[in-house]
C-alpha positions in Angstrom: 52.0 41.9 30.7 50.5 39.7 27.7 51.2 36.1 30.1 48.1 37.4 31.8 45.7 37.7 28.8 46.8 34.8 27.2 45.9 32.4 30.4 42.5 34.1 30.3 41.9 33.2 27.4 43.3 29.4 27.5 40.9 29.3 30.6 37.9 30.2 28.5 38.8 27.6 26.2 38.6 25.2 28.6 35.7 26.3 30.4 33.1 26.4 27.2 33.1 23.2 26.8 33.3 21.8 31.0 30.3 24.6 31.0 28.5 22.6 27.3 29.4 19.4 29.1 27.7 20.2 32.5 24.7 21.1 30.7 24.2 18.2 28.8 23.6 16.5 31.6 19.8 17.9 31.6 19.5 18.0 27.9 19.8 14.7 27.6 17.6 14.1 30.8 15.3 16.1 28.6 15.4 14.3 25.4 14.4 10.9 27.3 11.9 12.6 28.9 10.3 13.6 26.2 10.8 10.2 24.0 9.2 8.6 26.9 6.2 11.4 26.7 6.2 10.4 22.7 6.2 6.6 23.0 3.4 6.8 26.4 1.0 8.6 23.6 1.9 6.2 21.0 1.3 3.7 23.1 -1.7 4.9 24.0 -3.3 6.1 21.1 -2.7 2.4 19.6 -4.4 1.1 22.5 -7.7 3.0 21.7 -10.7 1.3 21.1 -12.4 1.9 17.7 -15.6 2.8 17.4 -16.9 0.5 14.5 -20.9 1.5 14.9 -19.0 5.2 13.8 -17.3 3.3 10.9 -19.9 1.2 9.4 -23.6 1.2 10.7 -24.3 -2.5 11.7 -20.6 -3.7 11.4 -19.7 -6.3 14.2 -16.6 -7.9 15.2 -15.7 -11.5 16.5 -12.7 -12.5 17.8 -11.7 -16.3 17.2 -8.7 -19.1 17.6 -7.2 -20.6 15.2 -4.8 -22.5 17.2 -4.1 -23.0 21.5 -1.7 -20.0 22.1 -3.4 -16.8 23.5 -1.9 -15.2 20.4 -3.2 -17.7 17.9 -6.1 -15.8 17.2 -7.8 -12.9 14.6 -10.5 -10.1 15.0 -13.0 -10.7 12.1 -14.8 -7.2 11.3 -18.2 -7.9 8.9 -19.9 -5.2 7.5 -24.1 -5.4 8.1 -25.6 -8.3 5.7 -22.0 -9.8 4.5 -22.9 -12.1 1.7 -20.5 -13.4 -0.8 -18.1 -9.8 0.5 -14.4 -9.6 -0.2 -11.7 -9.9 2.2 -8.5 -8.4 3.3 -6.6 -10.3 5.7 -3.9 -8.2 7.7 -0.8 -9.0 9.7 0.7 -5.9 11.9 4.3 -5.9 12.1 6.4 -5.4 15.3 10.1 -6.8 14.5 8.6 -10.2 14.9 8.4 -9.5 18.5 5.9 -7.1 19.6 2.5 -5.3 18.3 -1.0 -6.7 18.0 -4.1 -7.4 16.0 -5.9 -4.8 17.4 -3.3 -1.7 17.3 -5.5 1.2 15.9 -2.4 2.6 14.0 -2.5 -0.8 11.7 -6.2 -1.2 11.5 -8.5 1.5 11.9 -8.4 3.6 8.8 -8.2 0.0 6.8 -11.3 -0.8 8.5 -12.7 3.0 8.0 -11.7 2.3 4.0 -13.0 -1.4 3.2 -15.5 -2.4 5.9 -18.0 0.3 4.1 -17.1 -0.3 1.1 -18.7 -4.2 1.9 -15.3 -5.9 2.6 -14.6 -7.9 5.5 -11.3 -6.9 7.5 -9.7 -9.6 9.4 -6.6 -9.0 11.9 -4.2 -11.6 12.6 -2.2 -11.9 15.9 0.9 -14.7 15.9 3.1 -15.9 18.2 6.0 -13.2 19.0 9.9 -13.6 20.1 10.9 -15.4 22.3 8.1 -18.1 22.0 8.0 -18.2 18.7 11.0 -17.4 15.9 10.0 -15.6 13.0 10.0 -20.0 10.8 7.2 -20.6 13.9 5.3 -17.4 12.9 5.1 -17.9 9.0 3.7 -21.3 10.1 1.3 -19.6 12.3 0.1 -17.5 9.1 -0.7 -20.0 6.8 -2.5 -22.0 9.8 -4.6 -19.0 10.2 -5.0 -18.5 6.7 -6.4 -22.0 6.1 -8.6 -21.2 8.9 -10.3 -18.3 7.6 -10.6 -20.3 4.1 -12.0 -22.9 6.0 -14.6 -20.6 7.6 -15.2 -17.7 5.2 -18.7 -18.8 4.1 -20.0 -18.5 7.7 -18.9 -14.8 7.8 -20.9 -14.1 4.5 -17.2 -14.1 2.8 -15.8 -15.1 -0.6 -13.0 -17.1 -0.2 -12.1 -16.7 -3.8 -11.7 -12.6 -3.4 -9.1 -12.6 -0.2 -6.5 -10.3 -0.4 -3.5 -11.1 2.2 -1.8 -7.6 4.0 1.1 -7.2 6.0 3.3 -4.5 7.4 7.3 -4.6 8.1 7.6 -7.9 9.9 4.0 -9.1 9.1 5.2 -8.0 5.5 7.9 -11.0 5.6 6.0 -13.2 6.9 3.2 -12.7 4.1 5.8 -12.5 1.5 7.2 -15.5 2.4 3.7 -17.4 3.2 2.6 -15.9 -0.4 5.8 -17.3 -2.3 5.2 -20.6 -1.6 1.6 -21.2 -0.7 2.0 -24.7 -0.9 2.4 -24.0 3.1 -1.3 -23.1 3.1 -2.8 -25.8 0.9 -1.0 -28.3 3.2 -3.0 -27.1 5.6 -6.8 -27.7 3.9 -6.4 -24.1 2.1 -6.3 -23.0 -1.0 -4.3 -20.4 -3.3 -5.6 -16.4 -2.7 -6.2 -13.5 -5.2 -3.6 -11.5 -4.3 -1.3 -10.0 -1.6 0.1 -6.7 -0.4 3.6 -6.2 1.2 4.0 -3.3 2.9 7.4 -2.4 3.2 10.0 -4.8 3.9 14.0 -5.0 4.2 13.9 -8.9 3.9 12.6 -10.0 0.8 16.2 -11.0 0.1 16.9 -12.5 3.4 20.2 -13.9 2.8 21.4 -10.1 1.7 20.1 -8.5 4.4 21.8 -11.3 7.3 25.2 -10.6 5.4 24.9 -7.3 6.1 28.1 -6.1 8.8 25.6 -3.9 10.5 22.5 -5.4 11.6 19.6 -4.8 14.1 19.9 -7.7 16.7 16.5 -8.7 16.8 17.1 -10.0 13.4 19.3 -12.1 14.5 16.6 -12.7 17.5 14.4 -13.4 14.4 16.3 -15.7 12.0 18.9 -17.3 13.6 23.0 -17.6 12.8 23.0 -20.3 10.7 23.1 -19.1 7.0 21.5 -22.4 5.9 18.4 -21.6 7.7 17.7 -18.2 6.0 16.7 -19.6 3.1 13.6 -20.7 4.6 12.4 -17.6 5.3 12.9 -15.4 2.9 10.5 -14.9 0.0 13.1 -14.4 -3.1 14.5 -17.8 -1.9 11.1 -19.4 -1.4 9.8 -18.3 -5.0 7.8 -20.9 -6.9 6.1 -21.0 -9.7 2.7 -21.5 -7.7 3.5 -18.1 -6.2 0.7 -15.4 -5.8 0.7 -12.5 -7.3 2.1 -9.4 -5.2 2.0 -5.8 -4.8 5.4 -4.7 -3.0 5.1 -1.2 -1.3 8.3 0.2 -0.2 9.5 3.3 2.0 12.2 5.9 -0.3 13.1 7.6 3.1 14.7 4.3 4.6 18.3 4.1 5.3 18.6 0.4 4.3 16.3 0.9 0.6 14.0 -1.6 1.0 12.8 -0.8 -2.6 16.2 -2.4 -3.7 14.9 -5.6 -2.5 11.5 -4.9 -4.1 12.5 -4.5 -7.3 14.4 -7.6 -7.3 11.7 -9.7 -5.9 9.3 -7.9 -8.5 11.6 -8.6 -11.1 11.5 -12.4 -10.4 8.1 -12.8 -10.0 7.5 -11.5 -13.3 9.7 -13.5 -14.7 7.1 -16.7 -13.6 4.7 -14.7 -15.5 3.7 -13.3 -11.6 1.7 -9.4 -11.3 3.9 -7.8 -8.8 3.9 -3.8 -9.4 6.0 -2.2 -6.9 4.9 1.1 -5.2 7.6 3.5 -4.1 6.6 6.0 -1.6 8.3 9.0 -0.1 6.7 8.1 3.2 8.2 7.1 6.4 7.8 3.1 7.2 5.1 4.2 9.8 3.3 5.8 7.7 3.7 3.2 5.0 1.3 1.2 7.1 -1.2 3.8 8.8 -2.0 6.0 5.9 -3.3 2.7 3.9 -7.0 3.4 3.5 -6.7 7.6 3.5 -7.7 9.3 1.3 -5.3 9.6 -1.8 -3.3 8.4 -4.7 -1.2 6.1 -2.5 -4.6 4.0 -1.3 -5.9 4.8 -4.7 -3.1 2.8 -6.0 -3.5 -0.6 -3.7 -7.0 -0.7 -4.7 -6.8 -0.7 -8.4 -3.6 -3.6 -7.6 -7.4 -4.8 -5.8 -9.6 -4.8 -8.4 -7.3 -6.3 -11.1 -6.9 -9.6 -8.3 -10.6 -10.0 -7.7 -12.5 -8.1 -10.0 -13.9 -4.9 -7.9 
């Protein structure tokens, strides 16, 4: 009389999860769905055009080459009447393989921050993966960086108040450019006040290939050959022409970027370098978008600013 109840309840065993398992089927149908909802707004919402009459009355933008790629190109905002203004120059990020000069979520409350406060704003686009490995794209920056040196006055800029910006990859690739800037002035430019790295997991690049676990598009990025790493990553690159940096780093990433920050900080200083590092509980999106809202975090990258070119 008990076989009976037992094999009921060995059935039911079984059954809860053949029942769980059938249903996940449709959860997980679900769960893409609605990534794929997330990622279409996201998507669109960086595609939206901002209103720069809302932003600064008399504000216009340009949008020029500085090389023959499509992508070799920037979007120069100028407040009304530029004349002797500072600039910020910044590069988007993307894992060196997507994103673009014009994505609202890098650029719009920079633009909403600086361009009335009489800066100019200038957005850089680069080559991308696979045309263009992330060596091709430093070289791409400091090309467009002696560019807008070369043409600064005709915007009403000052090329000696330009601060350089960049975000995730665009963050390596200004670190790197802003270690060893002798890339630039080999190129007709000159040496800048000051640049901002917004939070990056290669500023020890050799570190972060060794790594066992490792997103492939770094790979994609930087190659397999240890003896090309070097070249690209900024503690490597250090010199003691190096320009003074502000390295912002994310406390909620897995791989602690800040790690890397302090390190690279910790060397600059030691060539007698300014390079405060700014640790913030924010995710590495929001590293980037929330620059230029209100707050103690922008607060912070303007005083780094003000001490570079004296406003």
């Amino acid at each position: 009389m008990r076989i009976l109840p037992l094999c009921l309840a060995l059935m039911m065993t079984v059954a809860v999860p053949a029942a769980t398992l059938a249903q996940s089927g449709p959860i997980r149908e679900r769960l893409k769905d609605r990534m794929a909802d997330r990622l279409q707004t996201k998507k669109a919402e960086e595609a939206r055009p901002i209103d720069l009459s809302a932003i600064a009355a008399g504000a216009k933008k340009q949008t020029l080459a500085y090389g023959t790629d499509a992508l070799q190109a920037i979007d120069v905002y100028t407040p009304a009447n530029a004349k002797n203004a500072p600039m910020i120059v910044m590069v988007h990020g993307g894992a060196w393989k997507i994103g673009d000069k014009g994505n609202t979520g890098s650029i719009e409350n920079k633009l909403k921050h600086w361009l009335p406060k009489g800066y100019i704003v200038i957005s850089v686009n680069y080559r991308l993966l696979p045309a263009a490995d992330a060596y091709g794209q430093a070289d791409d920056i400091a090309t467009a960086l002696a560019f807008i040196q070369k043409n600064a006055v005709k915007w009403g800029g000052d090329v000696n108040r330009l601060i350089l910006m960049g975000h995730s990859a665009g963050a390596q690739l200004v670190a790197v450019t802003s270690a060893d800037p002798s890339v630039v002035t080999a190129k007709g430019g000159r040496l800048w006040s000051g640049t901002v790295v917004l939070d990056s997991a290669t500023m020890d690049l050799q570190a972060t290939m060794s790594q066992k676990r490792l997103p492939a598009f770094y790979t994609e990025a930087f190659g397999s050959d240890p003896a090309k790493w070097s070249k690209a990553s900024p503690l490597a690159r250090l010199t003691p022409q190096a320009v003074p940096m502000m390295i912002v780093c994310s406390t909620k990433r897995p791989d602690k970027p800040c790690a890397q920050a302090d390190t690279l900080s910790a060397k600059l200083k030691s060539l007698g370098k300014p390079a405060p590092v700014q640790k913030e509980a924010l995710s590495h999106a929001d590293i980037n978008r929330l620059v230029g809202t209100p707050g103690a975090y922008t607060e912070a990258i303007d005083a780094f600013i003000s001490t570079r070119i004296g406003k």
